[in-house]
C-alpha positions as CSV (number, residue, x, y, z in Angstrom):
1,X,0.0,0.0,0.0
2,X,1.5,3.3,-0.7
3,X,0.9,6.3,1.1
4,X,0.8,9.6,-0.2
5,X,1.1,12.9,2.1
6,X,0.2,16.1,0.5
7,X,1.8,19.7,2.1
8,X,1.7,23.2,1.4
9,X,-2.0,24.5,1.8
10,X,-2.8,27.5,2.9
11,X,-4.5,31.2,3.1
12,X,-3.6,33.4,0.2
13,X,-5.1,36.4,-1.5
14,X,-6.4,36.3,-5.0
15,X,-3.2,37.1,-7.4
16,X,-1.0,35.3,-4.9
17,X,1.2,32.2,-5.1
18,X,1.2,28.7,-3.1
19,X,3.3,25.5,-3.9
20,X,1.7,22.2,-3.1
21,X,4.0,19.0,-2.2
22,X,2.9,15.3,-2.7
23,X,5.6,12.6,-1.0
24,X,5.4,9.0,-0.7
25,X,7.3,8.6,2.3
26,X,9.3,5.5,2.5
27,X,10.6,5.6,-1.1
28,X,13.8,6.9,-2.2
29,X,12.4,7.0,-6.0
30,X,8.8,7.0,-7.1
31,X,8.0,6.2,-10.8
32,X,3.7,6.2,-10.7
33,X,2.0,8.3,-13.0
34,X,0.5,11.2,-11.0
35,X,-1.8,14.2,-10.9
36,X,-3.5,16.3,-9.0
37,X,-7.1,16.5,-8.1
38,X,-9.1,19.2,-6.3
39,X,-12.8,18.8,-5.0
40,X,-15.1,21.5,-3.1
41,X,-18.3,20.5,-1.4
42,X,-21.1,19.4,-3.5
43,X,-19.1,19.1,-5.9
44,X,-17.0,16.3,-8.4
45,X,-13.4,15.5,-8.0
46,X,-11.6,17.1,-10.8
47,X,-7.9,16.4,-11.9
48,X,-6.4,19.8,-12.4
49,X,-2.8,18.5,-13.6
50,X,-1.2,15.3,-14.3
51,X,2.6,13.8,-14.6
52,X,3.6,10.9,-15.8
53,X,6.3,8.1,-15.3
54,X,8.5,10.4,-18.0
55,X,7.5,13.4,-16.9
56,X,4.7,14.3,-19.7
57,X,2.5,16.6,-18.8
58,X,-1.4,17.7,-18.9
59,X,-3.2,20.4,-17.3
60,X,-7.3,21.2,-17.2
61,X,-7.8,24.6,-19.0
62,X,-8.8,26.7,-16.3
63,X,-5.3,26.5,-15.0
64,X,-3.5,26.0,-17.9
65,X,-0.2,29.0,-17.4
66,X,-0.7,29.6,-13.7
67,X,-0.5,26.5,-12.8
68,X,3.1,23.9,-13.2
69,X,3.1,20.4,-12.0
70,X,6.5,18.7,-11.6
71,X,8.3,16.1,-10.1
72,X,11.7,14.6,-8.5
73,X,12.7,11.3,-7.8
74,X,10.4,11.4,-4.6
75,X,7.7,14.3,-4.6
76,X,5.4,15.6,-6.8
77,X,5.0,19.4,-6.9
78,X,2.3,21.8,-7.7
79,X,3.2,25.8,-7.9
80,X,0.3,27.7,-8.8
81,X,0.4,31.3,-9.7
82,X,-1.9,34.2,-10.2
83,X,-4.5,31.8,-8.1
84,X,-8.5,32.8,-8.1
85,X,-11.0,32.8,-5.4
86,X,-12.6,29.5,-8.1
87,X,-9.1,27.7,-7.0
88,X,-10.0,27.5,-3.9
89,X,-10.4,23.8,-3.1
90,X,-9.8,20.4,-1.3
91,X,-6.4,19.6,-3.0
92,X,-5.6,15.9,-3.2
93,X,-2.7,13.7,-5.0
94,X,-3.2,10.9,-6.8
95,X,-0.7,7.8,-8.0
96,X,-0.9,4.7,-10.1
97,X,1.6,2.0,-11.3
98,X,2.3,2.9,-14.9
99,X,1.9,-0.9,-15.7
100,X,-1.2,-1.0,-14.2
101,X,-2.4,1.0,-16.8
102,X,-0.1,-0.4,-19.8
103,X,-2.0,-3.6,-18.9
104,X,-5.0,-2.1,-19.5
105,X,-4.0,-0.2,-23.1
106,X,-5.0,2.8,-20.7
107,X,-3.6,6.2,-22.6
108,X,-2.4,8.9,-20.2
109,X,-3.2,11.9,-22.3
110,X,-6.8,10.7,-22.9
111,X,-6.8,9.4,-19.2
112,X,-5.4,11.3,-16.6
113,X,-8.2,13.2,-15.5
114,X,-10.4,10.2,-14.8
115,X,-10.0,9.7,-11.1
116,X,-11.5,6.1,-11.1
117,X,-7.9,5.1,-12.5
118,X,-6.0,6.1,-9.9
119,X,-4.9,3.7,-6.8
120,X,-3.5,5.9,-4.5
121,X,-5.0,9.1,-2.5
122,X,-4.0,11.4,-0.1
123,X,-5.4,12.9,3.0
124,X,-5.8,16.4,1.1
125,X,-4.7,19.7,1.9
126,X,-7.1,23.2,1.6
127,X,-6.2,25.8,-0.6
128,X,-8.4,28.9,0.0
129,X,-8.3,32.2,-1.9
């Protein structure tokens, strides 16, 4: 089971800036496919950017040039810029086993944003603008 723990939440005014952290303590290099998702009460889970095993990236159009996802060999990261009072949100990460989804001729471009093909969740951490 792998555990993913989710830092850097917080109070910011609109315009401002906040970085977001996802680590999956215990490893020393983490290869899943990954992306973030954010959900606000009432409301669907929507991914807002993904990262895969090599680093390809994919971002939802409403924060598409403020927002960057990255990685390193442990952590995912997620800066985002110019943020909105619509940004605030429940801010979760999300992981899968590239195979898992090789296995299943599961496309990460056309796929990244469905969050019923992910395996592993954080706890979350609040954004609020």
């Amino acid at each position: 089971q792998v555990q993913l723990v989710e830092s850097g939440g917080g109070l910011v005014q609109p315009g401002g800036s906040l970085r977001l952290s996802c680590a999956a303590p215990g490893y020393t290099y983490f290869s899943y496919n990954m992306a973030w998702f954010r959900q606000t009460p009432g409301k669907e889970r929507e991914g807002v950017a993904g990262i895969d095993s090599d680093g390809e990236t994919r971002y939802v159009a409403s924060v598409e040039g403020r927002f960057t996802i990255s990685r390193d060999s442990t952590k995912m990261y997620l800066q985002m810029d110019s943020l909105k009072p619509e940004d605030s949100a429940m801010y979760y990460c999300a992981a899968v086993e590239p195979m898992t989804w090789t296995l299943r001729g599961i496309d990460f471009a056309g796929s990244w944003r469905r969050k019923e093909e992910y395996s592993y969740w954080g706890q979350g951490t609040q954004v609020t603008v």
